[in-house]
C-alpha positions in Angstrom: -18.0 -7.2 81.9 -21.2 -8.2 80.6 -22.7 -5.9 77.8 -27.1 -5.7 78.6 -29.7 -4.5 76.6 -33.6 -3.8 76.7 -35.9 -4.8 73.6 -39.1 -6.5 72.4 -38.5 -10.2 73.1 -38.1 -11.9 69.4 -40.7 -14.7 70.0 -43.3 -12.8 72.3 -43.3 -9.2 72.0 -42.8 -8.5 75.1 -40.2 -6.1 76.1 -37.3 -7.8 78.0 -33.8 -7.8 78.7 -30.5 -9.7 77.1 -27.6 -10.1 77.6 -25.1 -10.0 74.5 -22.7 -13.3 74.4 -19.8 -14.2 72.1 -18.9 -11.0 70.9 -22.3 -9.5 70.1 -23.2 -12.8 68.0 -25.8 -14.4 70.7 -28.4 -12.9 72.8 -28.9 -14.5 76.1 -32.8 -13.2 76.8 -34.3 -13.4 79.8 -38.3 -12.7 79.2 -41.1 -12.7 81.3 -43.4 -14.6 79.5 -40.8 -17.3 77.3 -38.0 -17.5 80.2 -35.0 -17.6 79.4 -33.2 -18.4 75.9 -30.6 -18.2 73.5 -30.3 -17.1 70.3 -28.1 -16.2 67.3 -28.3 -12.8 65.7 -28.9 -14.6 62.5 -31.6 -16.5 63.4 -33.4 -13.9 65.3 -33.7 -11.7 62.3 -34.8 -14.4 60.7 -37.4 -14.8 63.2 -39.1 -11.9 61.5 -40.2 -13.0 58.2 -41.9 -16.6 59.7 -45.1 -17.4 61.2 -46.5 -16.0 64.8 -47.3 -19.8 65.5 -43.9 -20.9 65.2 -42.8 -18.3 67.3 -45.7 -19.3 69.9 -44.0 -23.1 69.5 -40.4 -21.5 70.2 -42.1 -19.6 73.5 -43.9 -22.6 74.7 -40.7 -25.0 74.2 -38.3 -22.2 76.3 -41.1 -22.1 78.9 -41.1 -26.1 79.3 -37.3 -26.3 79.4 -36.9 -26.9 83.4 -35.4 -25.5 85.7 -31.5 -24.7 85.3 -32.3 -25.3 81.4 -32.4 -22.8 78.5 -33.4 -23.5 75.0 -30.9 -22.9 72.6 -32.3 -21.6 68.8 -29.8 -21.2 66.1 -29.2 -22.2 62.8 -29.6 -25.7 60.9 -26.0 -27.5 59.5 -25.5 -26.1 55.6 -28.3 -28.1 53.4 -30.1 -28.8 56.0 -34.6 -29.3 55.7 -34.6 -27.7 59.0 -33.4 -23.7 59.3 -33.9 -23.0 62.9 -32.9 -25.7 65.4 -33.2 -25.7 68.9 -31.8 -27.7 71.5 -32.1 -27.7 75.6 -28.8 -27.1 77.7 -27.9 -26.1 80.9 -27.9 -22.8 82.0 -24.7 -22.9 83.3 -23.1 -23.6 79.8 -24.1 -19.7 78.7 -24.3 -17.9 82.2 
């Protein structure tokens, strides 16, 4: 059975729904104004201490993801330049 929830969406504001995947690690949201994406529980608190404009880059990429498409956000590889990494999958890999 799917576990739901209501918050503020982590790139937006806006309040939204999720779903909770792989036991509570990963939130599948599902917002009104960024669509739909994934992301890790780690990387969505450390969505709090960065910049609104990447947040309004992570929005705008989820938005131009296409139909049947999420974005993906989640963390880098160990050592890696790049913390957050995102990638674009199929919906049908998370739902």
């Amino acid at each position: 059975m799917e576990e739901k929830g209501n918050q503020n969406c982590p790139l937006c504001n806006t309040p939204t729904s999720f779903i909770f995947y792989d036991y509570h690690q990963i939130k599948i949201f599902s917002c009104s104004k960024c669509k739909m994406f994934v992301i890790s529980n780690k990387i969505e608190k450390r969505l709090n201490s960065i910049d609104q404009h990447w947040k309004n880059q992570l929005s705008k990429a989820s938005c131009e993801t296409g139909q049947g498409n999420v974005l993906n956000i989640y963390e880098g590889p160990d050592g890696s330049n790049i913390p957050i990494q995102t990638s674009i999958e199929p919906r049908s890999n998370w739902i």
